[in-house]
C-alpha distance (Angstrom), angle and dihedral (degrees) to the residues before:
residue distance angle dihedral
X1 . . .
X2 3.62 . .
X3 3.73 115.6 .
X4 3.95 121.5 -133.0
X5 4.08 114.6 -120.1
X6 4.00 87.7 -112.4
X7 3.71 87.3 52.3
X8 3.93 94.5 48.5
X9 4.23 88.5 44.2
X10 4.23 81.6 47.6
X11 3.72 88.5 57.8
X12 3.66 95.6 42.1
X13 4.16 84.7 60.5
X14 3.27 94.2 44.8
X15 4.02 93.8 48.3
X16 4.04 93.7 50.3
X17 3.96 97.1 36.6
X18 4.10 93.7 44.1
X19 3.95 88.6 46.9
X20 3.18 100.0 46.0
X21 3.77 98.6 46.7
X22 3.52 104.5 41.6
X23 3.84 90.1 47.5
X24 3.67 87.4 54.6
X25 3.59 96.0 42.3
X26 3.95 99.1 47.0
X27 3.71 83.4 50.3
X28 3.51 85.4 58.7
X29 3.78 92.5 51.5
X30 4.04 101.3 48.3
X31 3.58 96.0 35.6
X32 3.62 106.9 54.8
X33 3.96 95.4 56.5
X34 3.68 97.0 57.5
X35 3.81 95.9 38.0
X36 3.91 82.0 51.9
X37 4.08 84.2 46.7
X38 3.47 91.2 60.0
X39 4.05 92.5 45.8
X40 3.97 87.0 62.5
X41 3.74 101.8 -90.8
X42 3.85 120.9 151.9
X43 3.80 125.3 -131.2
X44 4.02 92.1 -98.9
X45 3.63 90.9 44.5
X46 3.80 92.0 53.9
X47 4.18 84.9 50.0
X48 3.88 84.1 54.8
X49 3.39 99.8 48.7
X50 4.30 89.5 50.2
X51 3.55 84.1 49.0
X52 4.19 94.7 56.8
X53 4.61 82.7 46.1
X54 3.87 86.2 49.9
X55 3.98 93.3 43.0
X56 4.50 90.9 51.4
X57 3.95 78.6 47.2
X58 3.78 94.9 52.5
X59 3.73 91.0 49.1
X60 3.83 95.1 46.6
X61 3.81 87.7 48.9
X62 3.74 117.0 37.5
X63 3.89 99.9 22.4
X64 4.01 108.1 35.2
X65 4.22 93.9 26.6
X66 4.12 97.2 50.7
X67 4.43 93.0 36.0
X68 3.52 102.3 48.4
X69 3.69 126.6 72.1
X70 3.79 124.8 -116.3
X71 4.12 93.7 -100.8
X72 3.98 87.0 53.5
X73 3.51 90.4 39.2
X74 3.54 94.6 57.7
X75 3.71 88.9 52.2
X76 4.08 100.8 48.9
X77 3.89 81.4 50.3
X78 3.72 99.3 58.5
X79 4.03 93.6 35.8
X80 4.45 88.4 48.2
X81 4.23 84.0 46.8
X82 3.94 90.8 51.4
X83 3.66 89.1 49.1
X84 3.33 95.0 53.5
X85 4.06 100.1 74.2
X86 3.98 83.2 50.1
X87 3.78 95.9 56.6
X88 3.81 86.0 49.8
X89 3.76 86.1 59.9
X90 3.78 91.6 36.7
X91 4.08 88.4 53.9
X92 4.02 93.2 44.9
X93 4.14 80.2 47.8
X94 3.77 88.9 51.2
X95 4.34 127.0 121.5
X96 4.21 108.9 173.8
X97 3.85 101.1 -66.9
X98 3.82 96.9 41.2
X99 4.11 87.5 58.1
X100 3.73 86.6 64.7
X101 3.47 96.4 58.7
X102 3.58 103.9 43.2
X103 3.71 86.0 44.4
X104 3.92 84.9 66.3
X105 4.14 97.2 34.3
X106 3.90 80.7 53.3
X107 3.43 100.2 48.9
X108 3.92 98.1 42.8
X109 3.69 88.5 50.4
X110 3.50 98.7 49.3
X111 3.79 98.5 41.2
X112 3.92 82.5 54.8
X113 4.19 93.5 60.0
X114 3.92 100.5 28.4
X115 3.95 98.1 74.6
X116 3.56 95.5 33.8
X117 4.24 78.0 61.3
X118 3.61 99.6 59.1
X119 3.91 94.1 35.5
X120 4.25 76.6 70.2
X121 3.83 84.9 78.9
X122 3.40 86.6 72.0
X123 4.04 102.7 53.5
X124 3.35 83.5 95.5
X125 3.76 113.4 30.5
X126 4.26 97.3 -172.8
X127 3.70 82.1 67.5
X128 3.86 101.4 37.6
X129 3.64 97.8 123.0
X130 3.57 100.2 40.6
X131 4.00 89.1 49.9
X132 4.12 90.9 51.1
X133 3.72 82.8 52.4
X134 4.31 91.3 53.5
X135 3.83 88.6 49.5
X136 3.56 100.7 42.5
X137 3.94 83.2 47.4
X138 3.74 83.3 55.5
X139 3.30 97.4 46.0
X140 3.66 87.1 61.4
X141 3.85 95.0 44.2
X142 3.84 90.6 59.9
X143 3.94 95.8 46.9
X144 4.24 77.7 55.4
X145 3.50 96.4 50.3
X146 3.56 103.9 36.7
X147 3.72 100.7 51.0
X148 3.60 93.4 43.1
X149 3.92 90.4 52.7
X150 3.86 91.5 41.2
X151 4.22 83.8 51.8
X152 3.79 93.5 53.1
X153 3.97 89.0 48.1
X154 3.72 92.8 51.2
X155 3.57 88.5 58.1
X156 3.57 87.1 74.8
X157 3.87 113.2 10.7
X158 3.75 130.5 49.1
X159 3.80 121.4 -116.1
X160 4.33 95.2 -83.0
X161 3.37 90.2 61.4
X162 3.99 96.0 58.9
X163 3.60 93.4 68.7
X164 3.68 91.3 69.8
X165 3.61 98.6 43.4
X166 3.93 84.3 56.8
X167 3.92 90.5 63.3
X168 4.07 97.8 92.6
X169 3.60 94.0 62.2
X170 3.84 93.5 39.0
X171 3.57 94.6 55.3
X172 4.17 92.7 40.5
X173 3.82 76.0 60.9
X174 3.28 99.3 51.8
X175 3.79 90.9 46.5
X176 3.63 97.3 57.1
X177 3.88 93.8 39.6
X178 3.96 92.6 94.7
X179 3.89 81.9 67.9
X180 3.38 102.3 66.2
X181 3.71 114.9 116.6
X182 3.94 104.6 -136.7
X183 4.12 107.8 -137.2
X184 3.66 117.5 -157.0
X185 4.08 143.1 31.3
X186 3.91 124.5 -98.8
X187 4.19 99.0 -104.8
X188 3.62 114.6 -128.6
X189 3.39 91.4 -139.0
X190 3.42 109.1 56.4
X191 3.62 94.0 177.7
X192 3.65 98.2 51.0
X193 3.53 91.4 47.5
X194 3.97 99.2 56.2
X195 3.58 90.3 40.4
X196 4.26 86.9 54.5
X197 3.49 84.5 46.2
X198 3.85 96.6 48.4
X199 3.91 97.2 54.9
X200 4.16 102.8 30.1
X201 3.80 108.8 119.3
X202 3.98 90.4 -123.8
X203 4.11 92.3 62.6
X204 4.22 93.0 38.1
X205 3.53 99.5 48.2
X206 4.73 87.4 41.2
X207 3.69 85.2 52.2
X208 3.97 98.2 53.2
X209 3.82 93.0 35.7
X210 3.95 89.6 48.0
X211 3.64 102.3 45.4
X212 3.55 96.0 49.9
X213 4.12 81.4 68.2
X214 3.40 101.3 30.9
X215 3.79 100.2 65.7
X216 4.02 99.7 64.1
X217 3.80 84.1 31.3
X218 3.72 90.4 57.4
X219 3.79 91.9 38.1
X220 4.09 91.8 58.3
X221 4.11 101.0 47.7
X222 4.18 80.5 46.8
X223 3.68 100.0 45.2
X224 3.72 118.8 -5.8
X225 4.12 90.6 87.9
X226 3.93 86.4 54.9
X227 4.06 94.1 36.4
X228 3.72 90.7 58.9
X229 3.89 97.7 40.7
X230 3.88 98.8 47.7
X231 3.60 102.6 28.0
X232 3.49 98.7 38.0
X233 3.58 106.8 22.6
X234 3.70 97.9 -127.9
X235 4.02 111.2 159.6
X236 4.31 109.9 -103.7
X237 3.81 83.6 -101.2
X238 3.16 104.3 48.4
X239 3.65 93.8 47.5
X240 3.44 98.1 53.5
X241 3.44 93.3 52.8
X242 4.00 91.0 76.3
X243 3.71 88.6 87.3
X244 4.15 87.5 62.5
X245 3.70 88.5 80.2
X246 3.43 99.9 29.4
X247 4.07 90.5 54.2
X248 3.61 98.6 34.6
X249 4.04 92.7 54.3
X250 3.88 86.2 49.8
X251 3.90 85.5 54.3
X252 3.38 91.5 54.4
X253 3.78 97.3 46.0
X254 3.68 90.3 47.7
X255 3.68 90.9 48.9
X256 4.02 87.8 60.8
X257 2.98 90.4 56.7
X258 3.56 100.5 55.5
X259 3.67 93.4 55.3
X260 4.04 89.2 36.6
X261 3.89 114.9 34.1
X262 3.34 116.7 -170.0
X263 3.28 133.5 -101.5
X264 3.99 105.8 -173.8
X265 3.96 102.8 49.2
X266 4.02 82.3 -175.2
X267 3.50 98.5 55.6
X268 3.89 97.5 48.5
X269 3.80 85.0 42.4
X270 4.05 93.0 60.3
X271 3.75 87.1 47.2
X272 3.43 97.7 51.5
X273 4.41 95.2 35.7
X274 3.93 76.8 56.2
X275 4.09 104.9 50.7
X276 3.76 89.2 44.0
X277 4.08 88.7 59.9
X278 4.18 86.2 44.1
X279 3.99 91.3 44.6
X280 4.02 88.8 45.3
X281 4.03 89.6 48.3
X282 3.67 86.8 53.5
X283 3.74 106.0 44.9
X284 4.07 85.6 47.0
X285 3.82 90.8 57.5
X286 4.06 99.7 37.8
X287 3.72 116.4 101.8
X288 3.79 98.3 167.5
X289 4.20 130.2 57.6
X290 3.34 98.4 -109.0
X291 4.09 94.0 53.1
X292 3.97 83.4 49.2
X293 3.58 99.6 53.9
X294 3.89 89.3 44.0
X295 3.43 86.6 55.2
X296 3.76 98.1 56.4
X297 3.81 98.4 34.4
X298 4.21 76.9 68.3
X299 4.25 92.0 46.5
X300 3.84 85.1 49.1
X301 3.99 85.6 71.8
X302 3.68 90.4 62.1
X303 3.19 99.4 40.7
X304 3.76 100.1 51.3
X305 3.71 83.0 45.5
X306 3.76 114.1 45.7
X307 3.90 104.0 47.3
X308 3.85 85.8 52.0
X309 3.80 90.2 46.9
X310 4.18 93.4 44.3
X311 4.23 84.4 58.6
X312 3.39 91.6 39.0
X313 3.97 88.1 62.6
X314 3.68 91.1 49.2
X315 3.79 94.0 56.5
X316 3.85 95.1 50.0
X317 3.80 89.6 46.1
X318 3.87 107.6 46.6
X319 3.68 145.6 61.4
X320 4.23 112.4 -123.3
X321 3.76 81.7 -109.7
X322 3.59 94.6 58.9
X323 3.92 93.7 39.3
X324 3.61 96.7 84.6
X325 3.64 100.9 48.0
X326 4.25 84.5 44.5
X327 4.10 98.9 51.5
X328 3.91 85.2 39.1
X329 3.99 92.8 61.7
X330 3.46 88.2 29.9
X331 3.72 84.5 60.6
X332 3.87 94.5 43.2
X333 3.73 94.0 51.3
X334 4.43 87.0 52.9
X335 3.77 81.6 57.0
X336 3.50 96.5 42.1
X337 4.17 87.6 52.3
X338 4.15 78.0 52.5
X339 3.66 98.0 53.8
X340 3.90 93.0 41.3
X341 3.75 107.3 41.6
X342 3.90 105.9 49.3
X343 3.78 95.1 53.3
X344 3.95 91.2 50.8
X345 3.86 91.0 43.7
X346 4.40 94.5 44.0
X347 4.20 77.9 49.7
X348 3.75 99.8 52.9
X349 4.33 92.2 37.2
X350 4.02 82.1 60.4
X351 3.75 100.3 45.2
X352 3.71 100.4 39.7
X353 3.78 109.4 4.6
X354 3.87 135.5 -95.5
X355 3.83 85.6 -81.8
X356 3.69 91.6 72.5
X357 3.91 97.1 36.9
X358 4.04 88.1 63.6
X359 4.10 87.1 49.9
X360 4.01 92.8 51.2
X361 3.83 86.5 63.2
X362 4.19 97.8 62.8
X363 3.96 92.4 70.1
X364 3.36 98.5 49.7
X365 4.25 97.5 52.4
X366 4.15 81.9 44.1
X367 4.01 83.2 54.8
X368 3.40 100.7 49.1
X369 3.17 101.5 39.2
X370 3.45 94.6 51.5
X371 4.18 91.8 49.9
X372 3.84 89.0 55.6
X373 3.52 97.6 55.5
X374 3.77 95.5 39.7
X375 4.12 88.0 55.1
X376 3.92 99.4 30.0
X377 4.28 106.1 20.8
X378 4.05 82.5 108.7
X379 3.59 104.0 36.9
X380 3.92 112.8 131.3
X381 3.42 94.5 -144.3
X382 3.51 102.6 62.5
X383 4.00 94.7 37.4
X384 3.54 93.3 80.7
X385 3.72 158.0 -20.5
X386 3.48 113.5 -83.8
């Protein structure tokens, strides 16, 4: 299929705002727990202080996204983007208390831009699909890009110091945020509209297939950077640089399916429920760097795959009215696995050990992989391409 010039210039916007928010954002994410490491927190502190990022993020997404209209919208998206740079500055600024609060500024701000992002796919609804495939393909490019850059400046600065080497692509964000097209009318019912949202097939069947990825994935940006330092005495460097593999083989499967989208969500779901139980059996077992990346160069299949398959379900299952209300909850429930997770992980590292917080994660991928295909292993929708 031939894509239309306004298409092509659609993708381009996606491409540059995606990459350059998500690299800043996951920055966000892995940096602040070991910079708060090294400030004297302990491994259930550091789950807390996720928890208070996810909770701004919840707000931003499921209450200020789904009540405001799109001419409001639009505004509380370019105001959270040009906060963004400053809560870099604010985080670099930061002693103990101060992390908490830019934890939340940051996570309001960026759960007010992020769904507004993927709700871009739908601009241009003939082309839905193949636009969720260029901004999960983004997605991917920026968790390339920014770990690799945030490598080469640990090399020779400590973690503080990232934050402000993050502020070019935060403010490039910022700068292109008045561009985003908003997609989607305030509801009048705001109750009816989160409790469509809540049961529609589309949202049900993201959340299973999502969260039976997004609990190891949320485990490693939390603690794999502090795993592989203190346990295994890996240099800060060097240990970071075990997302490389893990985000460059997610580029690569995301990239695939750009050029090849999928026809049979189910089928690329099974694959990708089953390499996230391999990857997991791996990483428990590896004691040595090489093991470790191996180990997630095989989770980066899944994880390239399933967050591209969860939106993919949303498209084939809702109206372009519904859409907004969907990928907002959808949204809110990602930062609701954020707020949850790291608290019950940082718990079970100090009782038993981080050994037994990676083997905690296995059941839960087996369980929700299993629920999605027992509700959805027959549904049309996801069989194949019409």
């Amino acid at each position: 299929m031939r894509l239309e010039r306004d298409v092509l210039g659609l993708i381009a916007l996606i491409a540059l705002l995606t990459i350059a928010t998500r690299a800043v954002n996951y920055m966000v994410q892995s940096t602040v727990p070991p910079l708060a490491r090294e400030l004297g927190l302990t491994p259930s502190q550091l789950g807390a202080l996720a928890a208070v990022g996810a909770v701004g993020q919840l707000i931003g997404s499921s209450v200020i996204n789904v009540a405001l209209g799109p001419s409001p919208r639009k505004k509380a998206v370019v105001v959270a983007a040009f906060a963004i740079p400053l809560e870099l500055a604010m985080f670099w600024l930061s002693g103990t208390a101060e992390l908490w609060i830019a934890s939340f500024l940051s996570g309001l701000s960026f759960g007010v831009v992020m769904p507004n992002l993927i709700n871009l796919a739908s601009a241009r609804p003939e082309y839905a699909e193949r636009l969720l495939a260029a901004y999960s393909l983004s997605l991917s490019t920026s968790l390339v890009i920014g770990p690799a850059y945030e490598t080469a400046i640990l090399t020779r600065y400590g973690y503080r110091d990232v934050f402000l080497f993050f502020l070019p692509p935060a403010i490039l964000m910022a700068a292109l945020s008045p561009r985003i097209p908003i997609v989607g009318a305030r509801s009048a019912d705001l109750r009816a509209t989160y409790r469509s949202a809540l049961f529609s097939k589309g949202f049900v069947a993201a959340a299973l297939a999502i969260t039976s990825y997004n609990v190891p994935f949320i485990a490693f940006v939390t603690y794999l950077p502090i795993y592989a330092s203190e346990e295994l005495g890996l240099a800060k460097a060097v240990a970071y640089s075990l997302f490389l593999p893990f985000f460059a083989v997610s580029m690569l499967t995301r990239l695939y399916m750009f050029l090849r989208p999928v026809r049979d969500v189910n089928k690329a779901f099974a694959v990708s429920a089953a390499l996230t139980l391999l990857g997991l059996a791996v990483f428990y077992a590896s004691k040595s760097y090489l093991l470790l990346a191996a180990a997630m160069a095989i989770l980066g299949v899944p994880h390239g795959g399933v967050f591209t398959l969860s939106t993919i379900m949303i498209v084939r299952t809702t109206s372009l009215e519904e859409r907004n209300a969907v990928n907002s909850l959808f949204s809110s429930y990602l930062v609701i696995l954020g707020t949850a997770v790291p608290p019950a992980l940082g718990a079970s590292a100090e009782l038993w050990g981080y050994g037994a917080m990676w083997l905690v994660i296995a059941p839960a991928v087996a369980a929700m992989s299993a629920a999605f295909f027992a509700l959805f292993g027959k549904t049309k929708e996801f069989r194949g391409l019409t």
